[in-house]
N, C-alpha and C positions, 0 to 999 in steps of 0.2 A: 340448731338453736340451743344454747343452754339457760340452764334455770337456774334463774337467777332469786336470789329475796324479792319478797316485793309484802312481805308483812313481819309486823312487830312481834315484839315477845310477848304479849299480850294475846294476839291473835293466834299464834303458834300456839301458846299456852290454852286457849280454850276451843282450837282445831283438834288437840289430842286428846281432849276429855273426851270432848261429844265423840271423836272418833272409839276411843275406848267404850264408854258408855254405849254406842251402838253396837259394836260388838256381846260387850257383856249381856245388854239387853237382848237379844235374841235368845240368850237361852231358853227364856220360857218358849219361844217360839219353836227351839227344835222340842224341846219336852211335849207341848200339844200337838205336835205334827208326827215327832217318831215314837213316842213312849208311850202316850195317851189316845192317839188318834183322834183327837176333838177337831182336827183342822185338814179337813181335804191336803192331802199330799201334793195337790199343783200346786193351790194356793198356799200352801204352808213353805214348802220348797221356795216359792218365788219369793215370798218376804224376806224369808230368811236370805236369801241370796244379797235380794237390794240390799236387807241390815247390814253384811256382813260387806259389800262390794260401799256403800257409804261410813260406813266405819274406816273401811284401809283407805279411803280417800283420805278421808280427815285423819287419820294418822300420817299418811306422807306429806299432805299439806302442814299438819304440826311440824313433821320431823323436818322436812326440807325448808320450811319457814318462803314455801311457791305455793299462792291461792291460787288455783284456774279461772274463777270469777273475775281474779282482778286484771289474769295475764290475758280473758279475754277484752277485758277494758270495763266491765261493772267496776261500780264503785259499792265497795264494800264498810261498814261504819268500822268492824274491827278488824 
């Protein structure tokens, strides 16, 4: 099956913030977990993982302009 569009430039456009954005945002998460040690290493590791694993979502969902929400059939506003 190929992937096809199935959102706008609108939604593309604030698929790759938030995806950037999750990215960027976890730095403080590795700095409390590898630098400072204020955050248990499971739980530090696991956050960090989801941030970093829902960030490149929303990146290729920006870049490829293919929601999975929508291609499982949710209806998405943007």
């Amino acid at each position: 099956m190929a992937i096809e569009c199935n959102i706008e430039a609108r939604g593309k456009f604030l698929r790759l913030v938030l995806g950037s954005l999750s990215i960027i945002g976890s730095i403080p998460l590795v700095l409390l977990t590898v630098v400072y040690g204020v955050l248990d290493p499971m739980v530090g590791w696991a956050l960090i993982g989801m941030s970093w694993a829902g960030g490149a979502l929303g990146i290729f969902e920006g870049w490829s302009g293919f929601c999975v929400a929508r291609g499982l059939g949710f209806r998405t506003p943007i």
